[in-house]
C-alpha positions in Angstrom: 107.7 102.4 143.4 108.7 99.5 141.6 112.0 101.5 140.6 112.6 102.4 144.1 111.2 105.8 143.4 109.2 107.7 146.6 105.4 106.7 146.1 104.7 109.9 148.3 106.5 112.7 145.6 104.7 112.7 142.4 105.2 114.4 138.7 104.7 113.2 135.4 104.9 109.6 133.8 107.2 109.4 130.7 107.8 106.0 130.8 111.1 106.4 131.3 113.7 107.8 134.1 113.9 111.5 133.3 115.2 114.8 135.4 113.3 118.1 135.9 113.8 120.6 138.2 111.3 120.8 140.9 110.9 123.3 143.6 114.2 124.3 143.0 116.2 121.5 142.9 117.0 119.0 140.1 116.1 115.5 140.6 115.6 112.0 138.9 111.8 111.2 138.0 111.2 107.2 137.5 108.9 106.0 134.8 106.1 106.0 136.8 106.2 109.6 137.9 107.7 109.2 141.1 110.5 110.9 142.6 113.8 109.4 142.7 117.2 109.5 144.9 119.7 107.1 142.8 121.7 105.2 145.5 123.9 103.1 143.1 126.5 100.6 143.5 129.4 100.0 141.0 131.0 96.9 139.7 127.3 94.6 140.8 128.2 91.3 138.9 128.7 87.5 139.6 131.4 87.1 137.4 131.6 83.4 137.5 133.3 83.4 134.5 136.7 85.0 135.7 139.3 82.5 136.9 140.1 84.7 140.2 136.7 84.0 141.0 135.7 80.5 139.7 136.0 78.5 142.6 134.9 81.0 145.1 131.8 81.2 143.4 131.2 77.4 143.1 131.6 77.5 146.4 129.4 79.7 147.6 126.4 79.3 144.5 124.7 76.7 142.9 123.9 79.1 139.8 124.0 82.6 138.7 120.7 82.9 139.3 121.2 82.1 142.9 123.5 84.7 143.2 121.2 87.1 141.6 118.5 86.4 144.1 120.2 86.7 147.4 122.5 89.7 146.2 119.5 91.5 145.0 117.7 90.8 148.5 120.8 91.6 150.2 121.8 95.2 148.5 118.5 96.3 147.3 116.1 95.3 149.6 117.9 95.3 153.1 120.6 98.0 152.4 118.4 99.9 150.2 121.0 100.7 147.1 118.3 101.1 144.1 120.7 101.6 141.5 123.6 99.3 139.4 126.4 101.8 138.6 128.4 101.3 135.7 132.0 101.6 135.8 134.8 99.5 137.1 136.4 99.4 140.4 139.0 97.0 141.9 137.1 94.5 144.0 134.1 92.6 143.5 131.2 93.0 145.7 131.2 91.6 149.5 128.7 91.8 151.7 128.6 89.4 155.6 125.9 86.9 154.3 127.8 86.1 151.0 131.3 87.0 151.4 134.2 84.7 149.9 136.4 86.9 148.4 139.1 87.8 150.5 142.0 90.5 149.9 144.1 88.7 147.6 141.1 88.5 145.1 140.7 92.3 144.7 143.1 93.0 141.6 140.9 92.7 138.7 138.5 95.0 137.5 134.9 94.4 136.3 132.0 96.6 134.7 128.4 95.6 136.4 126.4 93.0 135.0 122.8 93.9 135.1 121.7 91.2 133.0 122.3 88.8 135.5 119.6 90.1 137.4 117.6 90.1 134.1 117.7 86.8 133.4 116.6 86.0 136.9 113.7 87.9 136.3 114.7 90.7 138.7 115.4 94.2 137.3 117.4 97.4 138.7 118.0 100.6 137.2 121.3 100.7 136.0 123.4 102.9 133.2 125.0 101.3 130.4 128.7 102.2 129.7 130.5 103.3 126.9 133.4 104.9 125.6 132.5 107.7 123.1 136.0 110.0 123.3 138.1 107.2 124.5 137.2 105.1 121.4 137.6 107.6 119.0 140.8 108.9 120.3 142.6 105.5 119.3 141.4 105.7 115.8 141.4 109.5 114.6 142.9 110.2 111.3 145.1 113.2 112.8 147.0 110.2 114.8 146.2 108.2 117.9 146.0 110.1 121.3 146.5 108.2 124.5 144.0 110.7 126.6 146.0 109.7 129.7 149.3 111.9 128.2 147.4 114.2 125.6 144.5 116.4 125.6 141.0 114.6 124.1 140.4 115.7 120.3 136.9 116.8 120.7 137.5 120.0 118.2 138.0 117.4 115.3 135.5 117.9 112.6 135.1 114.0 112.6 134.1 113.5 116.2 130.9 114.6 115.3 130.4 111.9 111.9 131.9 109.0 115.0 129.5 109.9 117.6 126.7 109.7 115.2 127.9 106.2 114.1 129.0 105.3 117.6 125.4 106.1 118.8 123.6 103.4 116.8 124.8 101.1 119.5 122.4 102.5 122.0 119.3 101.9 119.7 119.0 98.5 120.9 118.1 99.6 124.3 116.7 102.7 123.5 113.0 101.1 124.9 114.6 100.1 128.1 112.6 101.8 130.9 115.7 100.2 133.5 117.6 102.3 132.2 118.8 105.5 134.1 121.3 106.9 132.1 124.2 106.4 130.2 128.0 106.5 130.9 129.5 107.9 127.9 132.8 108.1 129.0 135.1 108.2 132.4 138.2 109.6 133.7 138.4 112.3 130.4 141.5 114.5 130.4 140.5 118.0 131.9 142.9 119.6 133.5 141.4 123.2 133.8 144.9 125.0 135.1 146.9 124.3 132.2 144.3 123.5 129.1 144.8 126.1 126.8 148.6 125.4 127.4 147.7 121.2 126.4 146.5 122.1 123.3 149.1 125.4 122.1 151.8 122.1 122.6 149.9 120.5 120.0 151.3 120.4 116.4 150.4 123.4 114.4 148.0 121.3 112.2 146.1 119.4 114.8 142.3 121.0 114.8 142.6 121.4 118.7 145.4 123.7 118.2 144.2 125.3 115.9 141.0 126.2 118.0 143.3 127.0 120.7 144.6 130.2 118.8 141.5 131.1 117.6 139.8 131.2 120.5 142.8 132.9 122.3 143.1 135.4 119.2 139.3 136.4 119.3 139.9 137.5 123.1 143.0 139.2 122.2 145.1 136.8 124.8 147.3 135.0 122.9 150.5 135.5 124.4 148.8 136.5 127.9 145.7 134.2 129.3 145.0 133.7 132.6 143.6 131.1 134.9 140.0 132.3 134.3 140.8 132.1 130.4 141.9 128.1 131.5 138.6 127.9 133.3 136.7 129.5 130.3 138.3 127.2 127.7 137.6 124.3 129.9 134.2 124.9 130.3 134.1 125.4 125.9 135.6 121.6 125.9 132.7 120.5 128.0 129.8 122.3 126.6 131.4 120.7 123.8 131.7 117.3 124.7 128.2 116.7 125.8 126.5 118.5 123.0 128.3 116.2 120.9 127.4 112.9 122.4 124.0 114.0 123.8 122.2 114.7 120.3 
């Protein structure tokens, strides 16, 4: 299909990318109805605009729109990806026919740019990025948590009142049919054999630890939890997490 779903597996038209669990197995459905198998590629941009880049990319293209064109022939018509991921990794794309970075340029990281296809008239399915926890967690009320040393404060009452705020972001492309899914947030701290431990460590007034004990007093485990009460907790935080963000 024109999404680079399978023409030959077909269910419902929505209009947009949805996923449904068919014959036992979930899987994507594009907006026409077809059956899809995401085969996406992270960090899909031209970025012209970055001084590692600039002269590489003189070099090689006349435009952006150039660029767009022969790296949309190259990665999703020859090597079949069908799919611009979303998050950063630490090297630009390179591929034989259009190569000219070499090693010394892969330091700086970049989010993919699908509107550079866009404006070349030439869209991809790709998943918008955002930053739902890791946003909040720099401006909660309880005091700033760097997520990388703490556990994420998803039992704060607030979270709730942010995401809803946060949210209105993703109005403007709510009629996008491109789009697959969104990123909400990446690398979030969940370290299931030591959890409940994260948050006990918290101050006493902190909502997570707070939940901590009540959760842990409920079971009658305070003082003796195990790795299955770890892996329990963990999966609350999660269950948690995307209920949160998802409605």
């Amino acid at each position: 299909s024109k999404f680079g779903g399978r023409k030959d597996k077909i269910d419902e038209a929505t209009g947009f990318f949805y996923v449904k669990r068919i014959s036992g197995r979930w899987s994507f459905v594009d907006p026409d109805g077809n059956l899809y198998f995401s085969a996406g590629l992270n960090a899909t941009g031209p970025y012209k605009d970055d001084k590692k880049f600039q002269k590489a990319f003189a070099e090689k293209f006349k435009s952006t729109a150039q660029w767009a064109a022969e790296s949309h022939e190259y990665l999703f018509r020859k090597l079949g990806f069908n799919t611009i991921g979303a998050w950063y990794v630490r090297y630009d794309i390179v591929h034989p026919p259009f190569s000219c970075f070499n090693e010394s340029h892969f330091t700086h990281p970049h989010r993919s740019d699908p509107n550079a296809f866009v404006e070349a008239g030439l869209n991809v399915p790709y998943c918008p990025y955002w930053s739902f926890m890791q946003t909040y967690a720099k401006k909660r009320v309880h005091g700033a948590v760097k997520l990388s040393e703490g556990p994420m404060p998803i039992f704060d009452p607030e979270f709730d009142e942010f995401c809803d705020e946060y949210a209105k972001s993703l109005a403007e492309k709510s009629g996008d049919p491109w789009i697959l899914g969104h990123f909400s947030d990446n690398e979030l701290p969940l370290k299931e054999n030591d959890i409940l431990n994260r948050y006990l460590t918290l101050p006493s007034k902190d909502p997570g630890h707070m939940f901590a004990v009540k959760w842990l007093t409920e079971r009658k485990r305070m003082f003796d939890f195990s790795d299955d009460d770890n892996a329990e907790f963990c999966s609350e935080i999660i269950a948690r997490y995307y209920r949160i963000v998802s409605t």
